[in-house]
C-alpha positions in Angstrom: 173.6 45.6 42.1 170.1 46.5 40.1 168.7 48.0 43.4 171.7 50.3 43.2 170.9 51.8 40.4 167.1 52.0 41.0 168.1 54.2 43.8 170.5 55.8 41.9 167.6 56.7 39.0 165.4 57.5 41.6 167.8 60.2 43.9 168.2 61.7 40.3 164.6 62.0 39.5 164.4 63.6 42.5 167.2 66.5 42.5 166.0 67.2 38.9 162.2 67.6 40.3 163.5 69.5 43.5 165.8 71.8 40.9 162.7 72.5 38.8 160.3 73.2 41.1 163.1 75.6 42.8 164.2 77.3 40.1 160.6 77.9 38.2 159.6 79.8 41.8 163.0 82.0 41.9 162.1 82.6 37.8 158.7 84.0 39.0 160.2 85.8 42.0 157.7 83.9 44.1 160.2 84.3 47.3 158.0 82.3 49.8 157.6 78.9 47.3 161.1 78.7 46.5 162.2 79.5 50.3 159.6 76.6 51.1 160.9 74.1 48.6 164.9 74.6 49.6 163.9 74.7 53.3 162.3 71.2 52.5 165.6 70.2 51.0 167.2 70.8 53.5 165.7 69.0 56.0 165.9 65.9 53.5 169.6 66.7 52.8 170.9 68.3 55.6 174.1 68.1 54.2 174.0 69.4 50.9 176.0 73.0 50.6 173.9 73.6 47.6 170.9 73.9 49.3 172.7 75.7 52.2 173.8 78.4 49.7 170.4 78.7 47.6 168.8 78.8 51.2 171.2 82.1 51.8 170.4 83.8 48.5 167.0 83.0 48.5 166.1 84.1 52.1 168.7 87.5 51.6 166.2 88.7 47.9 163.1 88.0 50.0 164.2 90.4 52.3 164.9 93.5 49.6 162.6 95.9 48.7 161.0 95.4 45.5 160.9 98.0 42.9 
């Protein structure tokens, strides 16, 4: 059961890296980085409708004119 929870540790250290690094680039507006990093999610979670629906919003404020 210990290998368990390794991976469980390590899927968390993960997400929490993958949420930073996401949400510092949408904080900054940086558009392309944080369209990068969720599109990288993606394809490592395919599944995940949070990434899905960041992916959406993301992609949709890149595409508005700024002020």
């Amino acid at each position: 059961m210990p290998k368990r929870s390794g991976l469980l540790k390590a899927r968390l250290m993960l997400r929490r890296l993958f949420h930073d690094r996401v949400s510092a680039a949408i904080e900054i507006k940086n558009w392309k980085a944080a369209l990068s990093a969720i599109e990288e999610g993606i394809n490592l979670n395919p599944d995940s409708i949070f990434l899905r629906r960041n992916f959406i919003g993301t992609s949709s404020a890149q595409s508005k004119p700024g002020p």
